[in-house]
N, C-alpha and C positions, 0 to 999 in steps of 0.2 A: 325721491320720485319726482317726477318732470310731468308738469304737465301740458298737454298737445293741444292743443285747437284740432277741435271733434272732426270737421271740415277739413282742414290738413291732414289728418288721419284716415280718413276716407279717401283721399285723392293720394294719397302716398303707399298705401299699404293694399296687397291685394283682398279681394273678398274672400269671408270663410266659406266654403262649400255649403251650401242647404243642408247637405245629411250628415253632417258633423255636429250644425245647431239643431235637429230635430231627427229621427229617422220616421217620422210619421209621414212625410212626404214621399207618396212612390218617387224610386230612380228613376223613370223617363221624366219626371215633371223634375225633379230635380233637376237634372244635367240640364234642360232647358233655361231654368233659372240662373244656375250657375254660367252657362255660354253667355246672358243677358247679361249679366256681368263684369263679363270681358270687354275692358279697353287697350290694353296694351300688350299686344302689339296695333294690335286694331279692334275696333268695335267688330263683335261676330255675327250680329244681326243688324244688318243697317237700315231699315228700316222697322215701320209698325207692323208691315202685312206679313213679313217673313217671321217678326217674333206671333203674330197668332197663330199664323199657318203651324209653325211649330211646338206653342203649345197647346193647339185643337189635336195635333200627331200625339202627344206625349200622354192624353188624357182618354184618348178613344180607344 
């Protein structure tokens, strides 16, 4: 067993889905967490206002 630098692991591998680690989270709040996530190809929310706008959308 190898082990990783927690930090290189996080920058190397992509993120587990929200509702894979929990299913207590509604899916629109999910998918919104999961999008914040996203860096590559590109960051999907680039800024602050467009991730609240989105998840004030995912909660109401």
């Amino acid at each position: 067993m190898q082990c990783q630098d927690p930090f290189l692991a996080v920058l190397q591998n992509d993120a587990v889905p929200v509702r894979d680690r929990t299913s207590a989270i509604p899916q629109p709040l999910a998918t919104v967490i999961d999008r914040a996530l996203i860096d590559n190809p590109d960051i999907y929310y680039t800024n602050a206002a467009e991730f609240k706008q989105a998840l004030f959308k995912s909660i109401s």
